[in-house]
C-alpha positions in Angstrom: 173.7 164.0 176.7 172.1 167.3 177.7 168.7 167.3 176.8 166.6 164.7 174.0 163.3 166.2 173.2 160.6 165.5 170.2 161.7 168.3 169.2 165.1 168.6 168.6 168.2 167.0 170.3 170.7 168.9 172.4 173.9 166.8 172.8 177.8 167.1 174.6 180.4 166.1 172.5 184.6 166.7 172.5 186.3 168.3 170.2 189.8 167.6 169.8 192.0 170.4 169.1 195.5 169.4 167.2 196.6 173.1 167.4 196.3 172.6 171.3 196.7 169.2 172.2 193.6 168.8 174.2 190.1 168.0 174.3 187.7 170.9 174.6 183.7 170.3 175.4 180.8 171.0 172.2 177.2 171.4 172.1 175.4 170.2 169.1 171.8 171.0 168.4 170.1 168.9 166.0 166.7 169.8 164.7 164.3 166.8 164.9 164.3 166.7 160.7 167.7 165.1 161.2 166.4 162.0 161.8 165.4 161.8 158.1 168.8 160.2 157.2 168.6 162.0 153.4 168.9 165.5 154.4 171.8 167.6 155.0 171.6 171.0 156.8 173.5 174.3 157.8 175.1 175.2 160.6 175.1 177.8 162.8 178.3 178.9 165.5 177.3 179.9 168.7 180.4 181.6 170.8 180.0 182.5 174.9 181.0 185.2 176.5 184.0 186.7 178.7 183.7 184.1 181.8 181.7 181.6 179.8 182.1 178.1 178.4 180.2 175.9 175.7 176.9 174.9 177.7 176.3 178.5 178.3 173.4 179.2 175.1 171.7 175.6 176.2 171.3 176.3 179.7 170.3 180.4 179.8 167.8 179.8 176.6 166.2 176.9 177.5 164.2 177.0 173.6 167.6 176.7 171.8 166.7 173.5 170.8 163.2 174.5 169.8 165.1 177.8 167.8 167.0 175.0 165.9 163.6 173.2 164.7 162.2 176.4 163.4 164.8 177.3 161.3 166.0 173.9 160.6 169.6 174.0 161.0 172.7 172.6 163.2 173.5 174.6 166.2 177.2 174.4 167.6 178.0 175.9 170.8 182.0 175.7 171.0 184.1 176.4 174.1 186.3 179.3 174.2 187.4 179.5 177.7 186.8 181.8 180.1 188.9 184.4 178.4 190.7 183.9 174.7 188.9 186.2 173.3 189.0 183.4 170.4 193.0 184.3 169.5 196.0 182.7 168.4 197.9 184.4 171.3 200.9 186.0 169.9 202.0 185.1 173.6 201.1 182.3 174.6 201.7 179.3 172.3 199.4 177.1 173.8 196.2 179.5 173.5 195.2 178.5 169.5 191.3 179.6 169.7 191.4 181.6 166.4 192.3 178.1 164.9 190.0 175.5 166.7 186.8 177.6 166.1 187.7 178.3 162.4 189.2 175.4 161.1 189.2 172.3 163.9 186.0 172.5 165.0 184.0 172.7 161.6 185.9 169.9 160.3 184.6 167.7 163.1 181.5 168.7 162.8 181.2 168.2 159.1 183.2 164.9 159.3 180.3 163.5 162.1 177.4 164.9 161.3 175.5 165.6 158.0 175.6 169.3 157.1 175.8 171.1 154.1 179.9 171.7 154.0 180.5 174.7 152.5 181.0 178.2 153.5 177.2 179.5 152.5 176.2 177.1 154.4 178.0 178.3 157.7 177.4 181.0 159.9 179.4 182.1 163.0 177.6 184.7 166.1 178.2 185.3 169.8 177.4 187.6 172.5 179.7 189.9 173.9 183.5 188.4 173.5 181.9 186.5 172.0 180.5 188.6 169.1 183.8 189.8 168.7 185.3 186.2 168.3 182.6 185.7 165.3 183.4 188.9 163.3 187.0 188.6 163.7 187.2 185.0 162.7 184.8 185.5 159.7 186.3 187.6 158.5 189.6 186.5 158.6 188.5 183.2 157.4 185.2 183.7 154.9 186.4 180.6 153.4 185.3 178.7 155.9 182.1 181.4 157.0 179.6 183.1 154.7 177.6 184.7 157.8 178.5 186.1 160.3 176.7 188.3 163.2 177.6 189.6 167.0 175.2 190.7 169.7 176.1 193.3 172.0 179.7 192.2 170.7 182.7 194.1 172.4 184.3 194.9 169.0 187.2 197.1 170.3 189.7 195.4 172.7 191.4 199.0 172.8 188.2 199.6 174.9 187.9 196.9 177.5 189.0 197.0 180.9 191.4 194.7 182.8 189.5 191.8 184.4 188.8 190.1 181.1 192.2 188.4 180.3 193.4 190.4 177.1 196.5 190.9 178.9 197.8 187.6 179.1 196.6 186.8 175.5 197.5 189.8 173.7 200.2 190.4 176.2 200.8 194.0 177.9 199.0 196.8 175.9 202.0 199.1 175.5 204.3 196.8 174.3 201.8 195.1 171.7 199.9 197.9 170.8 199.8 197.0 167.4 198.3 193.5 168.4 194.8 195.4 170.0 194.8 197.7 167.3 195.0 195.6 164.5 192.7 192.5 166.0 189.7 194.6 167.0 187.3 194.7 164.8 186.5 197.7 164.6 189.7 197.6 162.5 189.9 194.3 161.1 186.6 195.0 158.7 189.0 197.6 156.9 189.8 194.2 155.2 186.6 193.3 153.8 187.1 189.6 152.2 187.0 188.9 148.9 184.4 186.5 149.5 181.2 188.3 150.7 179.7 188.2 153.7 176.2 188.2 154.7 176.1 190.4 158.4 174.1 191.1 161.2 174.7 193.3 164.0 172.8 194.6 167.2 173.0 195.9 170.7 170.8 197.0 173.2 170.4 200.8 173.4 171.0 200.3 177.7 174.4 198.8 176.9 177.6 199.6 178.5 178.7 198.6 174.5 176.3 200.3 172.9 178.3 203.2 171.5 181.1 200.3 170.1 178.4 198.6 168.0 177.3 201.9 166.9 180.5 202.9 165.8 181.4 199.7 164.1 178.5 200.2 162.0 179.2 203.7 160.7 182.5 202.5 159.6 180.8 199.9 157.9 178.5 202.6 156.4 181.2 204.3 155.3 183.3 201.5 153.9 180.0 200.6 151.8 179.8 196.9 154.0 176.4 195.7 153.6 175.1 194.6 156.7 171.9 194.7 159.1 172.2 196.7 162.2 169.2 196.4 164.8 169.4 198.8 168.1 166.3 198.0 170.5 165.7 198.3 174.4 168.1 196.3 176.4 171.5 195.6 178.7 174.4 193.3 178.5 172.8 190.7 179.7 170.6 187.0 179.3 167.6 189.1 178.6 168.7 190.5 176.0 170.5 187.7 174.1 167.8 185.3 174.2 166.2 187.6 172.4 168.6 188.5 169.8 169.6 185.2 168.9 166.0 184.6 167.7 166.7 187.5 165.0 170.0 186.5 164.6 168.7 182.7 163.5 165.9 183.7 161.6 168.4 186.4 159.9 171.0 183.1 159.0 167.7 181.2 158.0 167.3 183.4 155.0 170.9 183.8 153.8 170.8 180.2 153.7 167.6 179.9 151.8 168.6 182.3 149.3 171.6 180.4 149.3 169.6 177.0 147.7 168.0 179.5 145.2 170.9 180.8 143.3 
């Protein structure tokens, strides 16, 4: 256990992932309504950055669990390791993150706790690495996600510099190319799911990102994806994010009310 509050409840569980064979650490938020054992509620992914892991949203915002009471949803803060970049390495057999945050993980947590399982009832954001992780698996699996968002996200592995472990996930950047090409995002929304997607985007205008974010968008304005994009004063850094994610939540809070409309 984390943290137990009137509020809400921050707990540590494991998460088994078949793909990898091992157990991999979880934070769930529950808001305090979850203690009404008749209600059901949405969920919300949280991914870490580049040099991160699981507790990293729970300890730099200490109000996470407070966020999760005024929206009144689930959050889950999965860890990625330091470094995946949330892949299926194409070189590495034993690095499966594409596959535990899309599929493994949401099955636990819908098989242990009571949320609303299905995919307009999910939603999927991170910072940084992070943000990429989230676009890239939502939308390669909007069965599973019907939101998805990214702050400050780094959404063109093309772009980032050595120190962050693409090269032993992706492998050497010559000889698989194709690999950082094609997995960026900034090329995988060329492939706009068939099931819609509700999106939020933003970075601070001080960010060494900044002009990636901006870019993604204008693709997305020119490949008619609808999607929020917010740019306001900020770095790459905890500042920043514990800002964002209040938009970013309140942003998921209304997909998923309009969602119990239609």
């Amino acid at each position: 256990m984390i943290a137990c509050s009137a509020i809400a409840s921050a707990d540590t569980i494991s998460v088994y992932s078949k793909s990898m064979s091992k157990e991999r650490n979880c934070v769930v938020i529950t808001p305090s309504a979850y203690s009404e054992k008749d209600r059901r509620f949405p969920v919300v992914y949280l991914l870490h950055g580049a040099h991160g892991n699981y507790s990293n949203w729970i300890n730099r915002v200490p109000d996470m669990q407070e966020l999760a009471d005024n929206n009144q949803l689930i959050i889950v803060c999965p860890d990625g390791a330091p470094n995946s970049w949330y892949f299926d390495s194409p070189v590495d057999s034993a690095v499966r993150y594409e596959t535990y945050i899309a599929r493994e993980v949401p099955a636990y947590i819908d098989a242990n706790y009571r949320t609303i399982a299905d995919r307009e009832h999910r939603a999927i954001s991170g910072l940084s690495m992070g943000g990429h992780g989230a676009m890239f698996i939502a939308f390669r699996h909007a069965d599973t996600f019907g939101a998805c968002g990214s702050m400050s996200g780094a959404l063109d592995v093309n772009l980032i510099p050595r120190g962050y472990g693409l090269d032993k996930i992706l492998g050497d950047i010559k000889t698989n190319a194709g690999y950082y090409k094609e997995w960026s995002v900034i090329n995988v929304i060329e492939k706009y799911p068939t099931d819609s997607l509700a999106i939020i985007l933003d970075c601070g205008t001080q960010d060494i990102l900044s002009f990636i974010g901006k870019s993604v968008h204008e693709k997305m304005m020119k490949l008619r994806i609808p999607h929020d994009y917010i740019e306001r004063p900020g770095r790459h850094d905890w500042v920043y994010w514990s800002k964002a994610v209040r938009y970013q939540l309140l942003f998921f809070k209304e997909h998923f009310r309009k969602q119990r409309k239609s």
